[in-house]
N, C-alpha and C positions, 0 to 999 in steps of 0.2 A: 504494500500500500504506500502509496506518496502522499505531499500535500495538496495535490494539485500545479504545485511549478514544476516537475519532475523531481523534484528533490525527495531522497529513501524516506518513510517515515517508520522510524522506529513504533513499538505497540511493546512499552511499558507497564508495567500493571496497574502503573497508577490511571495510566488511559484504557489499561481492559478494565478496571474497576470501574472508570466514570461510565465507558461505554456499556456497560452490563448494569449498572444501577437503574437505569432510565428505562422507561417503561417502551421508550421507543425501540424497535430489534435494528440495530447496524446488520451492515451485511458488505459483501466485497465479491465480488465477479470478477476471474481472469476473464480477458475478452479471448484471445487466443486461442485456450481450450473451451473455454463458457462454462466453467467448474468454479463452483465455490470455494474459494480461497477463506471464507468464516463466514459464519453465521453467528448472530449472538443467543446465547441460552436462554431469551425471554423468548424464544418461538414455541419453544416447548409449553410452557403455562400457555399461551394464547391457543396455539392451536392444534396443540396434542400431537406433533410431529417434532421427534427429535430433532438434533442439530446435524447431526450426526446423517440424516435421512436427506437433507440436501446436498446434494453433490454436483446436480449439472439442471443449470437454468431448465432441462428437460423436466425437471423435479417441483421447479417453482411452478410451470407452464399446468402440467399436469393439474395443478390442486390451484388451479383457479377453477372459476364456474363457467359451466359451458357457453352461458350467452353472452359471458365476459370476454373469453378465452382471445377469440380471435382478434376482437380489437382492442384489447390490450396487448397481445402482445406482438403486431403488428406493428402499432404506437410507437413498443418501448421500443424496437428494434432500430424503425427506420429514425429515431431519433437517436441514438446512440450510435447508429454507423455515421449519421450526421454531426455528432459531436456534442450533440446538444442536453443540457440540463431538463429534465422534466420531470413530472409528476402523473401517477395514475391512479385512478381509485378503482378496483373490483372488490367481488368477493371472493375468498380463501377458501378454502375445504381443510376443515380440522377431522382431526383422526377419529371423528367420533362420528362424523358423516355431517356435519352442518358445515352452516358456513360463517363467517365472521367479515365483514368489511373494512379492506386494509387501503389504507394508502402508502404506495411507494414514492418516497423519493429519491430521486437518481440524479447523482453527479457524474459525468465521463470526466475520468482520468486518462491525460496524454502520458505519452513519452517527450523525451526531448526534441523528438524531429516532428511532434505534434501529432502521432498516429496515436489513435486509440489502446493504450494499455488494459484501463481497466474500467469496471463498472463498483463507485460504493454507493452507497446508500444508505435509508432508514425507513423501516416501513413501521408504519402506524395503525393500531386498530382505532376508525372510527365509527364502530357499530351503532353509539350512542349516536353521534353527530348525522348519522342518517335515518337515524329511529326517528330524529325529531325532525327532519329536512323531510321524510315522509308521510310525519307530522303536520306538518305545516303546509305540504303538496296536498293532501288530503281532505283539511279544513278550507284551503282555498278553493279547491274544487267541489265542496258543498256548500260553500256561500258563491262560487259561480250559480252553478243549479239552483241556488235559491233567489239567486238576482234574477233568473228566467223563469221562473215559477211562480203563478199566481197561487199566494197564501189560503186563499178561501177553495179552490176548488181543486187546485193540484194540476190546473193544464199549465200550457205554457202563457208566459205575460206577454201583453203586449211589448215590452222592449223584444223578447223574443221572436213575437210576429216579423216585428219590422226587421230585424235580424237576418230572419231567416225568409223571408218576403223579397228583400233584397238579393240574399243569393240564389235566390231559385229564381228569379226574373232574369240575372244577368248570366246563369245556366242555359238556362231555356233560351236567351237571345245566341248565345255562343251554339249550342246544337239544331236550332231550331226547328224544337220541340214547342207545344203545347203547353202550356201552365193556364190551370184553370185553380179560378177560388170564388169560394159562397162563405155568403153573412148573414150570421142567421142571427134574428133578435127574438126574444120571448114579447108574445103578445099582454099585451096591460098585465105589464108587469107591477107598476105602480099604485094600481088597484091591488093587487094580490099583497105589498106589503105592507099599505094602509090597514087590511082588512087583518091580516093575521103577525103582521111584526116584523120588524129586520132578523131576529135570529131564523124565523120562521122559514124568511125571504131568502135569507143564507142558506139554509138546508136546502131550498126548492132550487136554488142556483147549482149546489152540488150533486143534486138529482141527477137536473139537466144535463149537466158536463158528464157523467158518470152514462147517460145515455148516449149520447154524442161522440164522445169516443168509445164505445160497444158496438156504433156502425163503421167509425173508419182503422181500415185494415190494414192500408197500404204503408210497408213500412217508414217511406219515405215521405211521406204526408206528415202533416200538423197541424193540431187543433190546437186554437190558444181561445184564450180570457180576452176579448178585445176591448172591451169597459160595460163595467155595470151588467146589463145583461143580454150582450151582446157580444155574437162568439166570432169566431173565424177560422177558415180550414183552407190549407194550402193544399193542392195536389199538381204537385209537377207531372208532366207526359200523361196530363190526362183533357179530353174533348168536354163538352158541353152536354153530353150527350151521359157523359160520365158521369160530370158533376153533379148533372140534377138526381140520377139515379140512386147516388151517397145521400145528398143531399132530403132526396122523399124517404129513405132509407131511415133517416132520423128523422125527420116529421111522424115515421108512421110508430117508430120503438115508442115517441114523445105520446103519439096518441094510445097507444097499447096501455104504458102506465097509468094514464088517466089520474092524473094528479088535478084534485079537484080546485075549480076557484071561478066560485059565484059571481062575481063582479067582471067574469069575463063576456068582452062579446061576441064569442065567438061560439058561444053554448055549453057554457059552465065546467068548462074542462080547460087545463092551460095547453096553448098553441104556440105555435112562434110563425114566424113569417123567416124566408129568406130570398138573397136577390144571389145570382152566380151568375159569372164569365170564365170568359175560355180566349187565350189570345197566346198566338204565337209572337213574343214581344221584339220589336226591330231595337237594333243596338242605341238607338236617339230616345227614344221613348220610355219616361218617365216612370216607376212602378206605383208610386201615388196617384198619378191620374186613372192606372187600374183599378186601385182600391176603389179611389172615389166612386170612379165607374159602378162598380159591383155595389158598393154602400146605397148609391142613387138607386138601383135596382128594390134593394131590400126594402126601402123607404117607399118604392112605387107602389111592392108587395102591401105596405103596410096602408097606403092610401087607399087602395085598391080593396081593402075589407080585410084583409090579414090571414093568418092563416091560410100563406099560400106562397107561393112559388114567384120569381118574376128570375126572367133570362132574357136572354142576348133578343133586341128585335127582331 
């Protein structure tokens, strides 16, 4: 081992002692042979594989994890033929059949004419520091889902819609494919939670969505919460012909349940109306002014005596 300028470096006891106290494993690579020239004795506590059991980088390779394996040690390679200092993090395979999360750090040591002599380092377990990194990957990703999830009903929110409204219009403009979407609103609604209450009106809203998505199948579709109560459903590569078939689909589950409400006018059962379109959208063309489009429909529905369907002219 050098110190890095070529110069011998002596390995005194008082520096096997500092290097063997620390929780970190030193470690030393001929490059030559690719044989382990030491290992330090804390491999053993970590990862139940004597010191003794390392002998050729073939050893280290081995007892990484397989979905690690090839780009780590790909990485360490072609930066060490390169000359270069780095750092890797996988997981290890301890003798007991698990695995532990180490980071290596790697110094290349030259010779004097600057070729590569040797490989030292220090590897670390940081099992914890990724417990909590998956932690915290984890929590982030269920406050995403919940930033796109309407609270009361469990579809997706409107930020969602428009999200995902967005990339399915500039899809469908790129293949030019179809995207069709329907707006379905619950008829006098506002009657229905005069008459029995907001908690009441809460429940009949998670009825509704709990029917609503029972008709749509297609995996790439989505139903969202679009306000109050008032829903909307995306279907990409689908026609007009389609839509309204989804569409009557849940009108007819909405009339099957027979969720009662005397103040309706539509004959004492709750209804909804919706308005749907279907357009293969050109690259210029705005995906609000569809909405709109399709929202004007539903409103037509609703003008129109409710409890009914309105589509494309």
């Amino acid at each position: 081992m050098n110190d890095g300028g070529g110069r011998p470096w002596a390995e005194p006891e008082t520096y096997r002692t500092l290097l063997e106290s620390t929780r970190a494993i030193p470690w030393k690579i001929d490059w030559a042979s690719m044989r382990f020239a030491y290992i330090g004795p804390q491999i053993e506590p970590l990862l139940g594989w004597s010191p003794q059991s390392w002998a050729t980088v073939q050893d280290w390779a081995e007892r990484i994890h397989a979905d690690d394996r090839e780009r780590v040690v790909s990485f360490c390679v072609a930066q060490s033929q390169a000359g270069v200092d780095h750092e890797a993090d996988y997981r290890a395979l301890t003798a007991a059949g698990d695995y532990v999360w180490i980071r290596d750090v790697v110094h290349v040591v030259r010779d004097a004419d600057g070729a590569v002599e040797a490989l030292v380092g220090f590897m670390f377990d940081i099992s914890e520091r990724k417990r909590t990194e998956e932690h915290v990957l984890r929590l982030q990703a269920e406050l995403e889902v919940l930033s796109y999830t309407d609270a009361l009903t469990g579809l997706a929110n409107r930020r969602r819609f428009d999200a995902v409204m967005a990339q399915a219009w500039a899809q469908a403009a790129r293949t030019q494919e179809r995207l069709a979407l329907a707006m379905f609103d619950i008829d006098d609604f506002k009657p229905y939670n005069d008459a029995y209450g907001h908690l009441q009106g809460d429940a009949c809203l998670k009825q509704v969505a709990g029917l609503l998505a029972a008709a749509v199948t297609a995996p790439d579709a989505l139903l969202a919460r679009f306000g109050g109560e008032e829903f909307a459903l995306v279907l990409p590569r689908t026609d007009a012909d389609g839509a309204r078939a989804i569409v009557e689909d849940c009108r007819a589950r909405l009339a099957v349940a027979r969720i009662v409400h005397p103040h309706s006018r539509t004959g004492g059962i709750l209804t909804m109306s919706a308005g749907i379109g279907s357009a293969v959208p050109a690259w210029d063309a705005p995906w609000l002014a569809f909405v709109e489009t399709v929202d004007g429909r539903l409103y037509r529905a609703k003008d129109a005596g409710r409890n009914r369907v309105v589509g494309e002219p």
